[in-house]
C-alpha positions, 0 to 999 in steps of 0.5 A: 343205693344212691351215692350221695355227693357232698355239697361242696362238690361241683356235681353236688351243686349241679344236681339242682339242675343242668343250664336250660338248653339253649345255655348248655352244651351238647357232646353227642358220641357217634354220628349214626342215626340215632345220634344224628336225631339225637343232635337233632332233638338238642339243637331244636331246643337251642343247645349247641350240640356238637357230634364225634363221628370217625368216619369220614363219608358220614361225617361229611354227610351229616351237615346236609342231614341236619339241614334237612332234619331241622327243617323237618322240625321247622326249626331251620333257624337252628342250623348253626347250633350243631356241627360234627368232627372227627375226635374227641381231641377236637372238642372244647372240653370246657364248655360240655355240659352234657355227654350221650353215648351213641356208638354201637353196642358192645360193652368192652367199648363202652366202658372204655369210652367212659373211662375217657369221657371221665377223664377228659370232662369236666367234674360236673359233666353228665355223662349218659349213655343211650344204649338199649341192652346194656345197664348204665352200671355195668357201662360204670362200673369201676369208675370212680364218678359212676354217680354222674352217669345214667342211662339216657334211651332214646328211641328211632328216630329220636327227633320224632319219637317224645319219649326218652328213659333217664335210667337210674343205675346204682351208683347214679345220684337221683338229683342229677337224674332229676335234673336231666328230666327237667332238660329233656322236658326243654327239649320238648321230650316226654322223659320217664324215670327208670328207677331200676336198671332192667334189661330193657329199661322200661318201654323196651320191656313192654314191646317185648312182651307184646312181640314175644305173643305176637311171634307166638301166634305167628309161629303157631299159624293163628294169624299172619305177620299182616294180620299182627301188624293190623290188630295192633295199628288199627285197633288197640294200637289205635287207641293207645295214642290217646291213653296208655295201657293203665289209664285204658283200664279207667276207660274200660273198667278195670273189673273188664280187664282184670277178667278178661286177664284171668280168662288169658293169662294161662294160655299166654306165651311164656317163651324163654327164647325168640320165636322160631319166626325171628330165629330163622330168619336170622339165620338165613340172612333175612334181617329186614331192610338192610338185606333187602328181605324179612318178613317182607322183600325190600328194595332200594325204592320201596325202601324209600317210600315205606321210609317216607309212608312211616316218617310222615304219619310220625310227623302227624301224629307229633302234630297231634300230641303236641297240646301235650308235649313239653314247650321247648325251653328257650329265651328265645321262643 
């Protein structure tokens, strides 16, 4: 059930809408490369983002990563609007309107993150978390302000994937996730409401149903891991940037469809585990990239070069969506 905030409170009066972002202020916790994209994304639409990164070597890295980064996103103009330091004893609390969460995946650290967050933001901060596994209210739970947290799920790299899930926990107050659809749309981001906090949220959950037939089929030997890979890119794959799944089944006739799934459906993987073809690479220490081995054998240059391959032909289709993207919000543009 949605908690209702009374209307003299500072977040009720807020629940009508965040500053427009090249009025507002960021905090990013975590300077990774989601976070570091996430800033990115931030400071393209003119909000002044600032990101906590403890380690040192990183953070040292990140001023030439988001010169590099903005000037992907033409938008090299914006350089001065994001900065990283070392602790959140260094931020000026007073002027964050918004906090994302980007720091690895464990629980217990989460929660204690968002203990702190609360008492060192103003009442009226959003405070969103971007994990992938765990739901906001389990991030929330215990804290008395669990009605200005939300799940806010980006996806790699996030300054050139639009897509972005506002996941409604609990607690979470529906005006306040309204409000931050209407910033991330300024930001030029495609913002979906998760109105149920699933594990996996929303689109998580439905490439996981694809990968979980996907392994099936490779586990049985009907196709290879190339062969997976090319039906999907180059054919249904293909044509899912122009329309989703719903919408393909107006294109192609949802009598066709509807068929074909009763004529599927049975034979389907049902699977309650990951496939044998994920488990024992993990086992053996073949976790893709960062090992130098997975379904593939990687080195340093071809690292590289897939990295540049796969980052370029996201540009291109970026390109190609933008008719249909959200314009930045900005006094400025």
């Amino acid at each position: 059930m949605t908690t209702q905030t009374t209307p003299s409170s500072p977040l009720a009066e807020r629940s009508t809408g965040l500053p427009r972002p090249a009025r507002a202020s960021a905090l990013v916790v975590g300077g990774g490369t989601m976070g570091a994209d996430v800033a990115l994304v931030l400071a393209r639409a003119g909000c002044r983002a600032v990101v906590v990164e403890p380690g040192a070597a990183r953070r040292q890295g990140l001023d030439a990563y988001f010169t590099d980064g903005l000037h992907t996103l033409e938008a090299g103009h914006r350089r001065g609007l994001v900065s990283a330091c070392a602790s959140l004893d260094d931020v000026d609390w007073r002027s964050i309107d918004l906090v994302i969460e980007c720091i690895p995946e464990k629980l217990d650290i989460k929660q204690a993150l968002f203990a702190e967050l609360v008492r060192r933001s103003r009442p009226d901060t959003l405070l969103c978390s971007n994990s992938s596994s765990f739901p906001i209210s389990a991030i929330a739970q215990g804290l008395a302000t669990a009605q200005r947290m939300l799940g806010l799920h980006f996806f790699m790299p996030a300054h050139l994937v639009p897509l972005v899930e506002v996941v409604l926990g609990k607690d979470s107050a529906a005006g306040l996730a309204d409000a931050l659809s209407d910033f991330m749309r300024g930001c030029s981001m495609v913002p979906v409401l998760v109105r149920k906090d699933l594990p996996g949220f929303l689109a998580n959950r439905l490439q996981h149903a694809l990968a979980r037939e996907a392994f099936a089929m490779i586990d049985a030997g009907v196709a290879t891991p190339e062969d997976v890979d090319a039906a999907v890119r180059f054919g249904f794959g293909f044509r899912f940037l122009a329309a989703g799944p719903v919408l393909q089944r107006d294109h192609a006739g949802i009598d066709v469809h509807c068929a074909a799934a009763a004529s599927m459906y049975p034979s389907l993987a049902a699977n309650t585990e990951p496939a044998r073809a994920l488990t024992e690479r993990v086992a053996s220490g073949k976790l893709g990239m960062k090992t130098g081995a997975g379904f593939f054998t990687w080195t340093p240059e071809s690292i590289a070069a897939e990295r540049k391959r796969y980052d370029g032909l996201l540009m291109a289709g970026l390109r190609l969506l933008k008719p249909e993207l959200p314009p930045i919000d900005d006094e400025s543009t």
